[in-house]
C-alpha positions as CSV (number, residue, x, y, z in Angstrom):
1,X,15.4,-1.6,21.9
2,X,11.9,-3.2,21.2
3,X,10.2,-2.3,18.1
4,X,6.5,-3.9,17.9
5,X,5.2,-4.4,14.1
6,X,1.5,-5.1,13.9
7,X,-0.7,-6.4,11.0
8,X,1.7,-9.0,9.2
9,X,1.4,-10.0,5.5
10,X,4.7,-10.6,2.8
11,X,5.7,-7.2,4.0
12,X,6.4,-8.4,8.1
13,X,9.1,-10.8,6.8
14,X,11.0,-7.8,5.1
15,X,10.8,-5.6,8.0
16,X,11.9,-7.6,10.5
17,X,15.0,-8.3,8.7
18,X,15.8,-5.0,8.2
19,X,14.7,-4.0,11.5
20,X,17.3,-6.4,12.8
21,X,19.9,-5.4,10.6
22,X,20.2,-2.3,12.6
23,X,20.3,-4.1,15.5
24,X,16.7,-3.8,17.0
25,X,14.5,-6.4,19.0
26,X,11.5,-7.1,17.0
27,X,8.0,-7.9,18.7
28,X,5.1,-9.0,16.7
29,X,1.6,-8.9,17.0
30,X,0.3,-11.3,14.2
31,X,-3.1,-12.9,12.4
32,X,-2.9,-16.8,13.6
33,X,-1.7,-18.3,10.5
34,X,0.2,-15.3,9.0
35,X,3.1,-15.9,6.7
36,X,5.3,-13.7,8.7
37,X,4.9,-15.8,11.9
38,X,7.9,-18.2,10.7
39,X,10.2,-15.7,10.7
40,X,13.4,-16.1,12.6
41,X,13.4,-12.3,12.6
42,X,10.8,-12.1,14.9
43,X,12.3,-12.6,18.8
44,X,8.5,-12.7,19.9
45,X,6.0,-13.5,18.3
46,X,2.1,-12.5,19.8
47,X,-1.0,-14.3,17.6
48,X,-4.0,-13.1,17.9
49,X,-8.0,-13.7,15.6
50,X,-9.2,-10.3,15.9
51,X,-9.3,-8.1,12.8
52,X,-8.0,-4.7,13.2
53,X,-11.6,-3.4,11.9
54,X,-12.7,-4.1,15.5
55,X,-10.8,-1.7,16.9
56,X,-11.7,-2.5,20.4
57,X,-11.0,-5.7,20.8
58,X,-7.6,-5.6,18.5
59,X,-7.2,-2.9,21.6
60,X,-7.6,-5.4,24.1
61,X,-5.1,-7.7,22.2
62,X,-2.4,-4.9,21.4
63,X,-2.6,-3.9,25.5
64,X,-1.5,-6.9,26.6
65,X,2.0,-7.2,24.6
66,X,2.4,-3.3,26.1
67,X,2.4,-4.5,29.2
68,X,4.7,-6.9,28.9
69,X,7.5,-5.3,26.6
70,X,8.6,-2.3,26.9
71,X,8.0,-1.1,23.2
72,X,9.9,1.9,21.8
73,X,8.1,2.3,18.8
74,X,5.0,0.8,17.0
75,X,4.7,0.3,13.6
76,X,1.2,-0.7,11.3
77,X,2.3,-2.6,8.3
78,X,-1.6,-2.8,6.7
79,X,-4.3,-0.5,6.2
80,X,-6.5,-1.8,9.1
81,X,-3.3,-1.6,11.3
82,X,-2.4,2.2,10.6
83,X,-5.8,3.2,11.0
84,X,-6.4,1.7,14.2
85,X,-3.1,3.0,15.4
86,X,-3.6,6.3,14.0
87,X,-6.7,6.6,16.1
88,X,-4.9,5.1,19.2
89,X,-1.7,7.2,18.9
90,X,-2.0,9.5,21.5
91,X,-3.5,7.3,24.1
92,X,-0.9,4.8,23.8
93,X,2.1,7.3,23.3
94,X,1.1,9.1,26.6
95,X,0.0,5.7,28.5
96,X,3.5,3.5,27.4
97,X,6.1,6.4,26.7
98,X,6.4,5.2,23.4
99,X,6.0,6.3,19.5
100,X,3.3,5.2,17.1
101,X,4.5,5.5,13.5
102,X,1.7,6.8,12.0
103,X,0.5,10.4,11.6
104,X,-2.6,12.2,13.6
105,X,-5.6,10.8,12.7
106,X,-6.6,13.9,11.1
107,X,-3.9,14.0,8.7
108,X,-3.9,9.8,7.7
109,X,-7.5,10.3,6.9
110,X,-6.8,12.6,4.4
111,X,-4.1,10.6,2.5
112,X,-6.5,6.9,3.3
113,X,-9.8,8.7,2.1
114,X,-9.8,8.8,-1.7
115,X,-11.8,11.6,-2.3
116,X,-9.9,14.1,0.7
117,X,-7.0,13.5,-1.0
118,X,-7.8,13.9,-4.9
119,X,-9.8,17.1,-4.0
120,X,-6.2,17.9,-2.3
121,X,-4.5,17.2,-5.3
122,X,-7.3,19.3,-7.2
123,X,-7.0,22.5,-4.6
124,X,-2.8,22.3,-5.3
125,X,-2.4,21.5,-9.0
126,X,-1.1,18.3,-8.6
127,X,-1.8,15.5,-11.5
128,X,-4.6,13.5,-10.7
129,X,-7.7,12.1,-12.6
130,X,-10.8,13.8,-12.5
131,X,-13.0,13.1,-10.0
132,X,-16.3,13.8,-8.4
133,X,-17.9,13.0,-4.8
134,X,-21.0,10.9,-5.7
135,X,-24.0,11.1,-3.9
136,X,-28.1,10.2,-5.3
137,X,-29.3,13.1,-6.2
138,X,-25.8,14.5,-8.7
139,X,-25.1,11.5,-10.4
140,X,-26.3,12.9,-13.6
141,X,-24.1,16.3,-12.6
142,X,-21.2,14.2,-12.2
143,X,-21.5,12.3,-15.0
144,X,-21.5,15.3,-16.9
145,X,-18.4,16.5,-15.3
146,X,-16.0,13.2,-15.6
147,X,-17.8,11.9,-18.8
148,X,-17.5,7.8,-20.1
149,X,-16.1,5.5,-19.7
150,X,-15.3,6.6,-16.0
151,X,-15.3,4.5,-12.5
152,X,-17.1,4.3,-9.4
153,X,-14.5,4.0,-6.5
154,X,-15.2,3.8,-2.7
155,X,-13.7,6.3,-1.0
156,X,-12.3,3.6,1.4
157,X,-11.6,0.0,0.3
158,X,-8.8,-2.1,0.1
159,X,-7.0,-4.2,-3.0
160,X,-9.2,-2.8,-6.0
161,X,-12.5,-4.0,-4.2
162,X,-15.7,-2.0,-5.1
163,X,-13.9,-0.3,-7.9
164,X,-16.3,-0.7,-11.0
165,X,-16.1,0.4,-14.6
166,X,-19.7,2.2,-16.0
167,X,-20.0,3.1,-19.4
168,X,-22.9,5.5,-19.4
169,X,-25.4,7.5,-17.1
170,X,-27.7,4.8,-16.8
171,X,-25.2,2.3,-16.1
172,X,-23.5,4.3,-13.3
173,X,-27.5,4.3,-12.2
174,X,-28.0,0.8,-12.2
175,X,-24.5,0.3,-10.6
176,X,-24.2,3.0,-7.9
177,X,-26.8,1.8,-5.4
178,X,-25.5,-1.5,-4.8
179,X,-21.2,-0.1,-4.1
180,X,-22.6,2.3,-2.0
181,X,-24.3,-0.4,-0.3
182,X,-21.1,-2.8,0.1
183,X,-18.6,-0.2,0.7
184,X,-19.9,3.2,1.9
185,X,-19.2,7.0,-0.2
186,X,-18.2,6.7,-3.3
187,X,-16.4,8.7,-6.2
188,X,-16.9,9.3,-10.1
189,X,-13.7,9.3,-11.2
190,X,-12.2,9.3,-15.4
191,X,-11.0,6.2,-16.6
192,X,-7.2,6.5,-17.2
193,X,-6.2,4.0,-20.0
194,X,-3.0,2.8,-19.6
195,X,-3.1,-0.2,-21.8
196,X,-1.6,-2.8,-19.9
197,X,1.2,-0.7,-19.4
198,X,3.7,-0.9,-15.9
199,X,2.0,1.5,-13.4
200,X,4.0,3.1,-10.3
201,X,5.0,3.0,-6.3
202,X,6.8,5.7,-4.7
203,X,8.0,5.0,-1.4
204,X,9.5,7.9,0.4
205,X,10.1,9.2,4.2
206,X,9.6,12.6,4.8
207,X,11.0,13.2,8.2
208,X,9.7,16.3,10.9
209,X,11.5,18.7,9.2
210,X,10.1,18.6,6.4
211,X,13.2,16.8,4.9
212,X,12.5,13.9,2.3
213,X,15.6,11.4,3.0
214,X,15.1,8.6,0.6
215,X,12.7,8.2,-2.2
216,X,12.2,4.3,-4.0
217,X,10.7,4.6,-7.5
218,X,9.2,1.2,-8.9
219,X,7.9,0.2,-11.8
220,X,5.2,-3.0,-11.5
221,X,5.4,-4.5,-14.9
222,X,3.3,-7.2,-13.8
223,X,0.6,-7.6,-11.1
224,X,-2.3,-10.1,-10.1
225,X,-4.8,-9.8,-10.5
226,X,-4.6,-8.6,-13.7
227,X,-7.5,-6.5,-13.3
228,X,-5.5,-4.5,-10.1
229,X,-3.7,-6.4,-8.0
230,X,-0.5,-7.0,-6.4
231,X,3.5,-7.2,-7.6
232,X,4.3,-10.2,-9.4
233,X,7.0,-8.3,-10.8
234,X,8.6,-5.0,-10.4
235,X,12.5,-3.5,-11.1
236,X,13.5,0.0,-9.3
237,X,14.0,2.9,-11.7
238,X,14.9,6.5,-11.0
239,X,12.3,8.7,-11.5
240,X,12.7,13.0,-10.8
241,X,9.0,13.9,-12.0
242,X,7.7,11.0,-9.5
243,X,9.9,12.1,-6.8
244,X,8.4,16.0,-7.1
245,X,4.8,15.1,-7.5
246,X,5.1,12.9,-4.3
247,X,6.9,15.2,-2.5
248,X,4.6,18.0,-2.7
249,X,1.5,15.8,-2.2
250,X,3.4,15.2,1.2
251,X,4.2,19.0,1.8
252,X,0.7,19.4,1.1
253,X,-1.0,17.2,3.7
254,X,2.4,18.2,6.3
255,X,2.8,14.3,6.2
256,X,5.5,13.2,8.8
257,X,6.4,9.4,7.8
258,X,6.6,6.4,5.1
259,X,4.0,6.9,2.3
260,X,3.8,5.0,-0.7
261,X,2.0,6.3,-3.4
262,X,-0.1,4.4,-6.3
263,X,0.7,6.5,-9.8
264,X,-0.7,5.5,-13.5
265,X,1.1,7.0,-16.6
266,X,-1.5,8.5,-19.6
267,X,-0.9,7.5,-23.1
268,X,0.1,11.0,-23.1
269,X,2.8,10.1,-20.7
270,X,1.7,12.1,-17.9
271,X,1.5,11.1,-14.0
272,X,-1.5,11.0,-12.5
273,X,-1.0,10.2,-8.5
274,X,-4.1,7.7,-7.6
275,X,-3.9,6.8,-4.6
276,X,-1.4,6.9,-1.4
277,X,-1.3,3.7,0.9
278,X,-0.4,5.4,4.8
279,X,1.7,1.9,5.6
280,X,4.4,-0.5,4.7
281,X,3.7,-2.2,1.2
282,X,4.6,-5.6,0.2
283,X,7.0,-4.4,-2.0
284,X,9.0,-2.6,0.6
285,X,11.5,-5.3,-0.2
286,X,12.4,-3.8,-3.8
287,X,13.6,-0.9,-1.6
288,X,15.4,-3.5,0.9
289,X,17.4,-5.1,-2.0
290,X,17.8,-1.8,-3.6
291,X,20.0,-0.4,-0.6
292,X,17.0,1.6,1.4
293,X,16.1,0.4,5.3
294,X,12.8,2.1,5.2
295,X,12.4,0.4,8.5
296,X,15.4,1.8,10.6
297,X,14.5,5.1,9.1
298,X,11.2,5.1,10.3
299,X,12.3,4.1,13.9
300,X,15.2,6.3,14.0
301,X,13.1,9.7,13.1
302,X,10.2,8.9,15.6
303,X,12.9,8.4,18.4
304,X,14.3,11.7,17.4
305,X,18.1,10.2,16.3
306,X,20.2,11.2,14.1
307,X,19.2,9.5,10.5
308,X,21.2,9.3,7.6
309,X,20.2,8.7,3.7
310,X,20.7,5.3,2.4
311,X,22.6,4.8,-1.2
312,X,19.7,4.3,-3.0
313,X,21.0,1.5,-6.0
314,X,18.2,1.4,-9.0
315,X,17.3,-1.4,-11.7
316,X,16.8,-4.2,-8.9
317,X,14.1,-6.5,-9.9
318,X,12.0,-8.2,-7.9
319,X,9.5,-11.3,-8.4
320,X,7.1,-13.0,-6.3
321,X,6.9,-16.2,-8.2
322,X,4.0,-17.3,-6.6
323,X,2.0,-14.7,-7.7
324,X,3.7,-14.6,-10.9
325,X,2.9,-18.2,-11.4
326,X,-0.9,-17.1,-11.3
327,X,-0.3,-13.9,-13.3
328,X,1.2,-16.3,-16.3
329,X,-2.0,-18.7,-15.8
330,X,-4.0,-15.3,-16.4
331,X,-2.4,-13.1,-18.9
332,X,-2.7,-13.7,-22.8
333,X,0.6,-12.2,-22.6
334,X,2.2,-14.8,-20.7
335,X,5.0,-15.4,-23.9
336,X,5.5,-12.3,-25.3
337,X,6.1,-9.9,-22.3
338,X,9.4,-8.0,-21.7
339,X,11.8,-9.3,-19.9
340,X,10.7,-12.8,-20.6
341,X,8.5,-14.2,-17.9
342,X,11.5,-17.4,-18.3
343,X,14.0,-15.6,-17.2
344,X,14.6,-16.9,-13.5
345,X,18.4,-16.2,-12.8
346,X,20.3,-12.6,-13.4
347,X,22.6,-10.3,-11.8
348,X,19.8,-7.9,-10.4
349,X,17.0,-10.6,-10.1
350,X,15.3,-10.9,-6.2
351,X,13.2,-13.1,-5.2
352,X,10.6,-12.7,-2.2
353,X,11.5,-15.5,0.8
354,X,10.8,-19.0,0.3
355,X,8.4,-19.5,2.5
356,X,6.4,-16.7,0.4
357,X,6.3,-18.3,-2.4
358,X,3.8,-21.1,-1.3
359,X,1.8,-18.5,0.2
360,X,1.7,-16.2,-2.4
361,X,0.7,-19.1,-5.0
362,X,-1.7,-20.5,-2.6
363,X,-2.6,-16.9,-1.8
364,X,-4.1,-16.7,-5.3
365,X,-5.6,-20.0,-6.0
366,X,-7.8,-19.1,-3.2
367,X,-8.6,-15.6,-4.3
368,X,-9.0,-17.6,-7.8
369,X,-11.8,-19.7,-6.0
370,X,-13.5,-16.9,-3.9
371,X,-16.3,-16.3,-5.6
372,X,-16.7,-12.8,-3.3
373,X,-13.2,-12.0,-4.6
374,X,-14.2,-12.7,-8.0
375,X,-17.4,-10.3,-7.6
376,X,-15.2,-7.3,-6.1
377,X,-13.0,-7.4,-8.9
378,X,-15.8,-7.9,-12.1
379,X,-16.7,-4.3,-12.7
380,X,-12.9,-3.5,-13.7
């Protein structure tokens, strides 16, 4: 049985492994260059330069491997990728006889939009930080509402960019023009001070029945960039209050699928869900090592079988050195954070693949450099 995976990144390496753990064929449909096209995972590899923001041509490069594999299932692994295919669904499910992994358009918007899904959370009690739709005539209003120190967040953006920090009304002035600008609607939304302190991902797989079958907790003690980035270094915890909030934002939206959820913890030591991510994270391998084939579930309840809960083993840690290289270049904390960034060998210590590691570190010498990167992280 073919499964075709399409968008790549760190995450592609882990899914193909676990895809073929269960036995499956695994297609690809991959950025030239990608890190994921070494894998020995991968029984066919397609490479393509389109970027899945131009969803017609990405189209015209998806059709082609459709036509020559007969693809059971389809799943996005970035945000570009599920969007597209969340679009696409039923177009290519009736056309190919196959399953897109993704939910109706509809619904994914409402989890990938910001703002539909904190007014969501507002309408069904469910932690979040306060947060207002901005527009140029209520900025003042809103303001007034969320208070200072408070950020402007696009509704729609990827990796922290556009996400700026404004201190008072005329700053969020001065400020709001040019995000709208770069990255379309925007929200007003409080400032949740966490002080340095480990934020959250949920992964979970709520199945057609409503059913949620495994639920991955982690805790990202360190990321890069500093000022919101990426894992450098996460262990899995258990975590019922996580689980529940999750699980009822996904009742909520009647979310069939994989969601990973983005969750900060208040000084007061309340959850506050931020955002969800409708796709495969990088960090689906914490759940790999810890026991949970995230993967096979995914394929196995689109195809209708049979699927069974994984034995979900906690307190697995797991480093991408690469970025964790760059995170101990960066951090002022670099020799007095817990566990010891030194510590490279232990029982329950994973490490990404090899070939990850180079990319990861070059990854983030060249973010270092961009100075566009640079800009679209300086308001936080």
């Amino acid at each position: 049985m073919n499964i075709l995976i399409i968008g790549g990144g760190l995450q592609a390496l882990s899914v193909a492994r676990s895809l073929k753990k269960e036995g499956y064929s695994v297609i690809a449909l991959l950025h030239e260059g990608d890190v994921s096209t070494k894998s020995k995972y991968i029984d066919r590899l397609y490479t393509t330069d389109v970027t899945p923001t131009c969803q017609k041509e990405y189209l015209a490069s998806v059709l082609p491997v459709l036509q020559e594999q007969v693809i059971s299932v389809i799943i996005p692994l970035s945000d570009a990728t599920a969007e597209f295919l969340s679009i696409y669904k039923m177009e290519l499910e009736n056309k190919y006889n196959l399953k897109c992994a993704i939910p109706d358009y509809d619904i994914f918007q409402k989890a990938n939009d910001k703002w539909l899904l904190l007014d969501l959370c507002k309408k069904n009690n469910i932690p979040h930080p306060k947060t207002r739709l901005l527009n140029s005539d209520n900025l003042q209003e809103a303001a007034n509402k969320i208070g200072f120190p408070a950020l402007i967040k696009p509704n729609i953006s990827v990796g922290a960019r556009g996400i700026t920090m404004v201190c008072s009304l005329s700053d969020l002035q001065d400020k709001y023009d040019g995000i709208v600008k770069l990255y379309g609607e925007c929200t007003l939304q409080e400032y949740v001070d966490n002080s340095g302190a480990p934020y959250y991902n949920v992964m979970m797989y709520r199945t057609k029945m409503g059913d949620i079958v495994n639920v991955v907790v982690i805790e990202i003690i360190r990321y890069y960039p500093i000022k919101g980035g990426s894992s450098s270094f996460c262990r899995t915890i258990d975590s019922k209050a996580l689980s529940e909030i999750c699980a009822k934002t996904l009742e909520v939206l009647n979310w069939v699928g994989f969601a990973d959820f983005d969750i900060l913890k208040t000084k007061d030591g309340d959850f506050k869900i931020i955002e969800i991510n409708p796709r495969v994270p990088a960090s689906i391998r914490a759940a790999e090592v810890s026991g949970v084939n995230f993967p096979a579930l995914i394929v196995n309840d689109s195809l209708g079988m049979k699927i069974t809960p994984y034995t979900y083993a906690s307190n697995k840690q797991l480093r991408y050195l690469g970025l964790d290289i760059m995170w101990f270049i960066s951090s002022h904390k670099r020799f007095s954070c817990v566990p010891s960034w030194f510590i490279f060998f232990s029982e329950n210590l994973y490490y990404q693949e090899k070939g990850a590691i180079f990319f990861s570190l070059f990854s983030g010498l060249k973010k270092i450099c961009s100075s566009s990167f640079r800009k679209s992280k300086s308001g936080i």
